[in-house]
Steps between C-alpha positions, in 0.01 A plus 500: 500500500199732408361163256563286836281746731233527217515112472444438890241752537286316185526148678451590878159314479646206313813490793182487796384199330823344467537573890193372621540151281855512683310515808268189459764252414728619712217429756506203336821357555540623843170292590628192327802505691345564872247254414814245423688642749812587328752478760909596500544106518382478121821679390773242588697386233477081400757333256568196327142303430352743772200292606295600757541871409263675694604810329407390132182318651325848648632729203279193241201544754531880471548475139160321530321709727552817325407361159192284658701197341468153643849451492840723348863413442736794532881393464821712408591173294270660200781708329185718321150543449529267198610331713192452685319475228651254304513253823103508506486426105709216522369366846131515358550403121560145371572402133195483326305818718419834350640849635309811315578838546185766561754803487618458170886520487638418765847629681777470281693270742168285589494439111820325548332280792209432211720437240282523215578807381845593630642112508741412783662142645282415759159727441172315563480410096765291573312271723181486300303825662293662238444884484227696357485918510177728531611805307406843675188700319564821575766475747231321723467139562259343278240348696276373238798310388559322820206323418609363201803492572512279805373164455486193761835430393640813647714404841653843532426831432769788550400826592755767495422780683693773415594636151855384435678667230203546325241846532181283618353628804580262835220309623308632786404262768140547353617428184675126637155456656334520185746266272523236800092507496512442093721222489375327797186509351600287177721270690461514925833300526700692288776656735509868536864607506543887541880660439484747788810678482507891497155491650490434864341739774400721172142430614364402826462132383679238325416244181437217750219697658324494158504157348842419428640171588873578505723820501871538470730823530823645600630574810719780344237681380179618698443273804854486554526867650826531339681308781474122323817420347382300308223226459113421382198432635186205435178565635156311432292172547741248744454220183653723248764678745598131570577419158718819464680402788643116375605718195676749714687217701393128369244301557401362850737805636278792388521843748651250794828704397676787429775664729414889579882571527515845610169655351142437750554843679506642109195331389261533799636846550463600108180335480399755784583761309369418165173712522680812566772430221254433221335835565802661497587295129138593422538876570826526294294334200232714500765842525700307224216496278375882607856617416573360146145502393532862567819512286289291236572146472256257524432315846330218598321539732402872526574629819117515596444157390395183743847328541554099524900464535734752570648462200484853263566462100622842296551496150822675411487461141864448458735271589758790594238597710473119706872529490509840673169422736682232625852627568306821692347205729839311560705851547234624781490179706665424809725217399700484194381845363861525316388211229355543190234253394526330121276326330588083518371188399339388839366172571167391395416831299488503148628851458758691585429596893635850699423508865612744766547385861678648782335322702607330896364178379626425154236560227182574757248631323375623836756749529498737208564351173471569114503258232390407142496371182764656206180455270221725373353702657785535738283476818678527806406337847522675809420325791569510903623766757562401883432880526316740285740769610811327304257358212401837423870633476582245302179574238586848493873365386359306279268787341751733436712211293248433246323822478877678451460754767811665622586385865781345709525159626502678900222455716304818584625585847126670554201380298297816558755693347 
């Protein structure tokens, strides 16, 4: 408790400027949806082919508005934000086109979509896509390599915007404005393609603002305000969002469908409250990384540092320690807290995977979450909280596991004490 008030006190400034971002996009969103008038009518449910959802129709405009897209698709029929991702790949690339990759490696389960590296049934090698990779230099994207690297051949370039299970920083939205400008400059219709997810409301704009021609992302994660269920979003030129679409459905169908079930009120209503829960996921990233870089393990990024994502990497240096970090997370959330994470062969990874979730919506990353890699150096990835107050708890839980300090598994009754 006296690390947690030391902690707080070093990153009031930092929590102000969390606030006032929090402020601006929430100013934001509340603007978009007056402007659209956002009315209780928008919440019905629709089933079967649903056409004529008026619902689905104003949350794609709002999708749009907010972004300063031409046109969005936002569906609970994505099951992920690879989802997403992988519909605008394969609704943009034919046989014969070239994807390259500016971010070096990219997510483990997107490297599955590729299939050049991690080979699956069904990856874009399969149909004839080729795949090129611009290695990091420095943990930076290379942008003297772009050059080079992109040629008039190039249909597709991914950008991935936040680190993955790797330690490169995320990509600031100065940073996207920079790599769209370099590769645009070789090859104007080369399609700019930024991988969003982790990184929405973090700043006061978004990659479509800055030269990107598409963007795709979860609604589980930032801009789903932790009251999605489920689902992904496309936002970007109407041409390319179009494309996505006949992949998401079939051709000549595109976004004319999609039943909303029982979910508007959670989408327009989590939307809403996005802003506010990424600065609370923000604040318990920046206290995550002024706790254990206090206890001395590595964290990336430093508590003082610009942030991109709310995602926050520690190095635990064992895999014990993963193990442990993990189970602290899982035993101090509000839903199961009695299971015990192991380490599994998940789908699309290439290593062994251990994630902690008690989350309300299975697996947000939104809510807080832990995850990583059972491979050197044993960095685990904390991301989310739908309220610093709980996030905190749960890093202090966590802290105590790895750094074997003698406590109980109660909740303080007063935190001043």
């Amino acid at each position: 408790m006296d690390l947690r008030k030391k902690i707080l006190r070093e990153v009031e400034k930092i929590f102000e400027h969390v606030d006032e971002i929090s402020a601006i996009n929430t100013a934001k969103v509340l603007n978009a949806m007056r402007k659209l008038k956002v009315s209780d009518a928008h919440f019905k449910t629709t089933t079967g082919y649903a056409y004529g959802d008026i619902g689905r129709e104003k949350l794609d405009e709002l999708f749009a508005e907010i972004f300063k897209a031409e046109s969005a698709l936002v569906r609970t029929q994505f099951v992920s934000g690879t989802h997403a991702l992988a519909t605008v790949l394969f609704g943009i690339l034919r046989p014969g086109d070239e994807l390259i990759s500016v971010t070096g490696e990219p997510y483990d389960t997107m490297q599955t979509v590729i299939g050049w590296k991690n080979p699956a049934r069904g990856s874009l090698k399969e149909f004839g896509v080729g795949y090129k990779e611009i290695a990091l230099r420095d943990g930076k994207v290379d942008i003297d390599e772009i050059k080079n690297a992109v040629t008039s051949k190039t249909k597709l370039a991914l950008i991935q915007r936040s680190r993955g299970y790797s330690l490169r920083s995320p990509l600031t939205i100065s940073d996207i404005e920079k790599i769209c400008a370099a590769i645009k400059a070789v090859n104007p219709h080369c399609v700019t393609f930024v991988d969003n997810c982790y990184g929405e409301f973090v700043e006061t704009s978004e990659p479509v603002e800055v030269g990107a021609d598409i963007v795709a992302g979860s609604l589980i994660k930032n801009i789903g305000g932790g009251l999605a269920p489920t689902g992904g979003y496309i936002v970007g030129r109407k041409d390319l969002v179009e494309l996505a679409s006949y992949r998401l459905t079939a051709p000549g169908m595109g976004n004319e469908l999609g039943a909303s079930l029982g979910t508007p009120r959670l989408l327009f209503q989590g939307l809403f409250l996005a802003p506010h829960v990424t600065a609370q996921a923000l604040k318990a990233a920046i206290f995550a990384a002024g706790i254990f870089s206090e206890l001395g393990f590595k964290t990336s990024p430093l508590p003082n540092e610009n942030r991109a994502d709310i995602i926050q990497a520690i190095e635990l240096k064992s895999a014990d320690n993963l193990i442990k970090f993990c189970r602290a997370v899982q035993e101090f959330s509000p839903v199961d807290s009695f299971a015990a994470p192991e380490p599994w062969d998940m789908p699309g990874y290439t290593d062994k995977i251990i994630m902690a979730a008690g989350t309300f919506v299975q697996g947000a990353s939104i809510e807080i979450s832990a995850d990583g890699p059972l491979r050197e150096p044993f960095t685990v990835f904390l991301q989310g909280g739908l309220t610093f107050e709980h996030a905190a708890l749960v890093i202090l839980h966590a802290a105590q596991a790895v750094s074997n300090i003698d406590g109980q598994s109660e909740l303080p009754h007063n935190l001043s004490d």
